[in-house]
C-alpha positions as CSV (number, residue, x, y, z in Angstrom):
1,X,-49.2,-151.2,123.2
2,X,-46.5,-148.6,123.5
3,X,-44.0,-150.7,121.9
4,X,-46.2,-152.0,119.0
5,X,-46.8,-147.7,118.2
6,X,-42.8,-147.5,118.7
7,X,-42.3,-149.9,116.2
8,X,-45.1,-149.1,113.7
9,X,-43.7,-144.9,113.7
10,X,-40.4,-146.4,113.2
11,X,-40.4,-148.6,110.6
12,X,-42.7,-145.8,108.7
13,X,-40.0,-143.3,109.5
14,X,-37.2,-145.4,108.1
15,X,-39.2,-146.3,104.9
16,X,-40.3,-142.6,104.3
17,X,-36.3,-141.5,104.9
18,X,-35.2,-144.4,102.2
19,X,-37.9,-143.1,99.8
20,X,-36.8,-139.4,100.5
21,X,-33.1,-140.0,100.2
22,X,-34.0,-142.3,97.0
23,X,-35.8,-138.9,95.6
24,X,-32.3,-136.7,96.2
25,X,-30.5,-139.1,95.3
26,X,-28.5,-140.3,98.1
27,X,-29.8,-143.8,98.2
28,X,-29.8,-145.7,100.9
29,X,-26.3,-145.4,102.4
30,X,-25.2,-144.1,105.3
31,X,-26.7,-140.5,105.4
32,X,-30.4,-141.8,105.3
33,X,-28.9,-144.5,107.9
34,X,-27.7,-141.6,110.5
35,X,-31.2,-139.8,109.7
36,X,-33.2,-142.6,110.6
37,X,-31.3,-143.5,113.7
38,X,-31.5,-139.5,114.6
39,X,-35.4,-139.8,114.1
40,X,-36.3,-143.2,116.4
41,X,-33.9,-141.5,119.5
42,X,-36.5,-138.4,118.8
43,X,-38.9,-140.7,119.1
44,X,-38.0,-142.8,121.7
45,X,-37.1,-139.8,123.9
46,X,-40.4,-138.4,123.5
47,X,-42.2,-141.4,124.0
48,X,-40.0,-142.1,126.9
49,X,-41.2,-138.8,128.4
50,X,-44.6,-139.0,128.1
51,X,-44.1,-142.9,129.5
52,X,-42.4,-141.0,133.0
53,X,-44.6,-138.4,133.3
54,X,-47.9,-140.1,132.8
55,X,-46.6,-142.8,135.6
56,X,-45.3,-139.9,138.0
57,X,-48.8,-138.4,137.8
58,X,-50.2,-142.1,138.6
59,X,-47.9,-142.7,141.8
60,X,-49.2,-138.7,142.7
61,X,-52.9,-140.2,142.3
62,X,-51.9,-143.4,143.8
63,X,-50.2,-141.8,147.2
64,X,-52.6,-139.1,147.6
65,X,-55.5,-142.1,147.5
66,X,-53.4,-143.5,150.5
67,X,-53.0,-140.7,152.2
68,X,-56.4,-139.9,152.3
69,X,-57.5,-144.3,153.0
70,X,-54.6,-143.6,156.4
71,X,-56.8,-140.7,157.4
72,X,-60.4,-142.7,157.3
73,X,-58.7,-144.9,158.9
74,X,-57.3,-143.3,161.8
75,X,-60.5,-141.8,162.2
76,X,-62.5,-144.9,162.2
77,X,-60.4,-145.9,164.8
78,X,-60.9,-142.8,166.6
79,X,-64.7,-142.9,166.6
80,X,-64.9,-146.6,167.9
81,X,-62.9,-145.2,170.8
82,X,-65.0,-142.2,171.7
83,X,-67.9,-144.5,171.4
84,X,-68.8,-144.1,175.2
85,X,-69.1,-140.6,175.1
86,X,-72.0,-141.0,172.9
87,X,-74.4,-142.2,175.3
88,X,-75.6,-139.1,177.2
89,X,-75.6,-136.9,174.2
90,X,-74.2,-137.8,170.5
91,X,-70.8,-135.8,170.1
92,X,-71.1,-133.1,167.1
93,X,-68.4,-134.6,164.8
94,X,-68.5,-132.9,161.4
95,X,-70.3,-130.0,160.5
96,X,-67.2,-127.6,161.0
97,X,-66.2,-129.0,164.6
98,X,-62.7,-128.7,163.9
99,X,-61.1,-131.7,165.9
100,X,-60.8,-134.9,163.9
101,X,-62.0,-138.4,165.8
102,X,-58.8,-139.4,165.9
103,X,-56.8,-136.4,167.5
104,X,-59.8,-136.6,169.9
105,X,-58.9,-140.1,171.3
106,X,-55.1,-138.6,171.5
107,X,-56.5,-136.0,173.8
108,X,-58.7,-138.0,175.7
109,X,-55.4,-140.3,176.5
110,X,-53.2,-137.5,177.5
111,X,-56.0,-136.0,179.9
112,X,-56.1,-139.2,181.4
113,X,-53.2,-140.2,181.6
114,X,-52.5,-136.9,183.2
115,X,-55.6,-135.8,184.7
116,X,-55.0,-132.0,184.5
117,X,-57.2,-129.8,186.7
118,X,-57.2,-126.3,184.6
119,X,-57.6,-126.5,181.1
120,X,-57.5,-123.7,178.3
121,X,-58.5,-124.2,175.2
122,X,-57.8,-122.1,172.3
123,X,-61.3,-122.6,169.4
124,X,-63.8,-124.8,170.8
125,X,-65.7,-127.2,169.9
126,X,-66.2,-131.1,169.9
127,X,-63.1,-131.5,172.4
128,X,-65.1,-128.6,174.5
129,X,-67.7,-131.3,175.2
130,X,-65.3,-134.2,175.4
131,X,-63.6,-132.8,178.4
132,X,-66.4,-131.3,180.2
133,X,-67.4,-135.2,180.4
134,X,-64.4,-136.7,181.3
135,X,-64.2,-134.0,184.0
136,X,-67.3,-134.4,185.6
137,X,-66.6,-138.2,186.0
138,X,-63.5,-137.5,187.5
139,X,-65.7,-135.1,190.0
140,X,-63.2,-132.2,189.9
141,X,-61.5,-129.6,187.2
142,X,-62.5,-126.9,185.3
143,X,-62.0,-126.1,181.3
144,X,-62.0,-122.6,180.0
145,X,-62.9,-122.7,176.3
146,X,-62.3,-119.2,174.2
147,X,-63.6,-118.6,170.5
148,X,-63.2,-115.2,168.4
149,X,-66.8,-116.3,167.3
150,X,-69.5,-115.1,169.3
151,X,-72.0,-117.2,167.2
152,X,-69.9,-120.2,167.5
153,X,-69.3,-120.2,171.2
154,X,-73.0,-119.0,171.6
155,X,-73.5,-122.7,169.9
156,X,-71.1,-124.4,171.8
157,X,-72.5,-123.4,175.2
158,X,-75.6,-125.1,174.2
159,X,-74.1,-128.2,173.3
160,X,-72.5,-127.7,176.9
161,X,-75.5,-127.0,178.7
162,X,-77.5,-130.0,177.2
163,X,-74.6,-132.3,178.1
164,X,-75.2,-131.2,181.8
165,X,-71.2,-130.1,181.8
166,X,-72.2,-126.0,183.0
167,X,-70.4,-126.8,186.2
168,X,-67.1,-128.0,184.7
169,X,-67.0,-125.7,181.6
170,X,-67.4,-121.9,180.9
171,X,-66.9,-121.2,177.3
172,X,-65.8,-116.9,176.6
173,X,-65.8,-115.1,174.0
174,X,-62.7,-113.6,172.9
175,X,-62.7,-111.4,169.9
176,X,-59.7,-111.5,168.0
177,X,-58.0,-107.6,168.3
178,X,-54.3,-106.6,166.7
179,X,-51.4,-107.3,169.4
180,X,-47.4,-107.6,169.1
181,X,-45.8,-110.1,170.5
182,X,-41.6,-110.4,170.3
183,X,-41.7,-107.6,167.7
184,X,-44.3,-109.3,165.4
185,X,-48.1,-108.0,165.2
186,X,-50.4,-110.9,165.4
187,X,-54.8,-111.0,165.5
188,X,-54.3,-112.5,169.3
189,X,-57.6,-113.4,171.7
190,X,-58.6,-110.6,174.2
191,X,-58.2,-113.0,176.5
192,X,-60.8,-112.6,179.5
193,X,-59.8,-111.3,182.8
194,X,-60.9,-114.4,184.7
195,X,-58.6,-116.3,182.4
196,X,-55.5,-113.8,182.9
197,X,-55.6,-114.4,186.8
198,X,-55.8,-118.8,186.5
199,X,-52.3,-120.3,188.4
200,X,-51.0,-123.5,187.7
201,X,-52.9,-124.3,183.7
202,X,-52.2,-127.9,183.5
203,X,-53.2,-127.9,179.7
204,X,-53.3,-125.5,176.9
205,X,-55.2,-126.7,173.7
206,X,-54.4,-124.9,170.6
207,X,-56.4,-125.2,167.6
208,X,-57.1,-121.0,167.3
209,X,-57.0,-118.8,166.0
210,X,-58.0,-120.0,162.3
211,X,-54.2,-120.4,159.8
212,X,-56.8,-118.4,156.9
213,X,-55.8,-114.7,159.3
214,X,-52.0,-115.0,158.0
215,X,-51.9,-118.0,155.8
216,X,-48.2,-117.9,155.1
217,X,-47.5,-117.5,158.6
218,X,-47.8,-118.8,162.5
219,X,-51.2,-117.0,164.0
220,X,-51.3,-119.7,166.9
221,X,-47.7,-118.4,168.1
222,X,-48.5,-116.3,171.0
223,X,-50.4,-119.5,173.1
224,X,-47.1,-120.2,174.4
225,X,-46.2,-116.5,175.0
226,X,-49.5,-115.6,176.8
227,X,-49.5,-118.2,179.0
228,X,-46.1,-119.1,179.6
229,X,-46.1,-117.4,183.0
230,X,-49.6,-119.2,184.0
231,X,-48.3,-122.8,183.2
232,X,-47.9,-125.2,186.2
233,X,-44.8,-127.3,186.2
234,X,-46.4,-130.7,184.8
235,X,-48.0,-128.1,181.8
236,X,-48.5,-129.9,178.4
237,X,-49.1,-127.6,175.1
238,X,-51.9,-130.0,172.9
239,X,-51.2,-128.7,169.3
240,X,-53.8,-129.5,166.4
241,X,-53.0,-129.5,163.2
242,X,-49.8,-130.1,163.6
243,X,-48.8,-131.4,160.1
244,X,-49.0,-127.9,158.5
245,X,-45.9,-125.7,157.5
246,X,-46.8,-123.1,159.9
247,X,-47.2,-125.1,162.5
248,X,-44.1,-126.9,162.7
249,X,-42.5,-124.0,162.0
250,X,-44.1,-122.3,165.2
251,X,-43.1,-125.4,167.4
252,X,-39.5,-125.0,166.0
253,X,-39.8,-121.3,167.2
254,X,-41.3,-122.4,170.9
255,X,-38.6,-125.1,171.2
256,X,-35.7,-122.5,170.4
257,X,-36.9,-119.9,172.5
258,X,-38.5,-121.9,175.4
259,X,-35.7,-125.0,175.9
260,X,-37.2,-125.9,179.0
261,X,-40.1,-127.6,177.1
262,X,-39.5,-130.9,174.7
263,X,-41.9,-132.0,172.1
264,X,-43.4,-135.3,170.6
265,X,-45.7,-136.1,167.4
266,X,-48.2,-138.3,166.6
267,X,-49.9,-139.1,163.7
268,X,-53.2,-138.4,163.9
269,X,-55.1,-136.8,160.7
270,X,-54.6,-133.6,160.8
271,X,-50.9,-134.3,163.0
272,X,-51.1,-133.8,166.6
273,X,-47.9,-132.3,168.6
274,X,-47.4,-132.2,172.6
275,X,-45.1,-129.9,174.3
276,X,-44.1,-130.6,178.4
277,X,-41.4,-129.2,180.3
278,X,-38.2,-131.8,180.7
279,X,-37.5,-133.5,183.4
């Protein structure tokens, strides 16, 4: 359709340049020649812009579609593998739980695979309940869950409570309060006492404090800070969210400043990043 247009315009635009170098008299030599050869690479130029652009905005469309089919997809996949926690007590997916299905499976392998004893978790939520249950099948651990919000964690607790998971998870509130880390002010947890005194964490999960407090920069820095000294020597950092800017950025930080710890990703939804200390 393009082409017929092109070649419509430019026989009009040769015919109207004849007739107007027939009216001042130049006849159709080689002026009106160079004039209509000037106008159809005008043309074509124009319509070869509009041809690019419209088909860049189409391949935009067309890779944000599969971006977003890659993430329904991984988490289908990571619903049909939490299926069995559903049985006791349907999990709260959605709704604002902030862990995706799929970056819940991830976890769910790591804490097998490595069947840590003391958790912490940074913003709770569905992974809260997750690892309460696969604690109390394995008969022994204990997860510490903090949230800045005292209405969220008031809700969490009674997701935990109707699970039957009390004895294997205590979720705290931690209001979020001003504090400097390395020379940089950050809204940090008020991280409980009971917390401060743990030994030996086996697993830190970071998805808090929320990216909206400094949205240009790395809020969930000081996890690695805090409880760097607390950390037992088969520790693992799980990092949600790990796609974003800021968040790569503050694993480039942690990996510079911390060389003792090495890092993998996996692509999860949202992009999940593990930290654990080399060999």
């Amino acid at each position: 359709m393009r082409s017929i247009l092109f070649g419509l315009v430019a026989s009009a635009a040769v015919a109207l340049l004849t007739r107007l170098a027939s009216l001042l008299g130049v006849g159709a030599g080689p002026a009106a020649v160079i004039l209509a050869v000037a106008l159809l690479l005008a043309l074509a130029h124009h319509w070869k812009t509009q041809y690019f652009q419209a088909f860049g905005e189409g391949l935009q469309q067309l890779h944000r579609k599969l971006d977003l089919l890659h993430d329904h997809v991984s988490e289908t996949q990571g619903l049909a593998q939490l299926t069995r926690f559903n049985d006791a007590y349907p999990l709260p997916f959605g709704g604002g739980w902030a862990l995706t299905a799929d970056a819940a499976a991830m976890l769910v392998r790591e804490i097998a695979l490595n069947r840590p004893r003391t958790i912490v978790e940074l913003g709770s939520g569905v992974s809260t309940q997750i690892i309460g249950r696969m604690l109390k099948e394995a008969g022994e651990g204990k997860l510490y869950s903090l949230d800045h919000e005292a209405a969220w964690a008031d809700q969490t607790r009674r997701h935990i409570q109707a699970s039957g998971l009390g004895d294997f998870v205590e979720v705290l509130d931690a209001p979020l309060a001003r504090q400097q880390f390395n020379g940089r002010d950050y809204h940090w947890y008020q991280v409980p006492e009971r917390v401060r005194q743990l030994e030996n964490i086996d697993l830190v999960i970071i998805d808090g404090p929320p990216q909206s407090l400094e949205p240009q920069g790395t809020p969930r820095y000081p996890a690695l800070p805090v409880f760097f000294d607390q950390l037992s020597p088969r520790a693992m950092l799980y990092i949600d969210d790990a796609k974003r800017p800021q968040e790569q950025e503050m694993i480039a930080m942690w990996l510079k400043e911390y060389p003792q710890f090495e890092s993998r990703m996996h692509d999860t939804a949202p992009g999940t990043c593990i930290l654990w200390r080399k060999p």
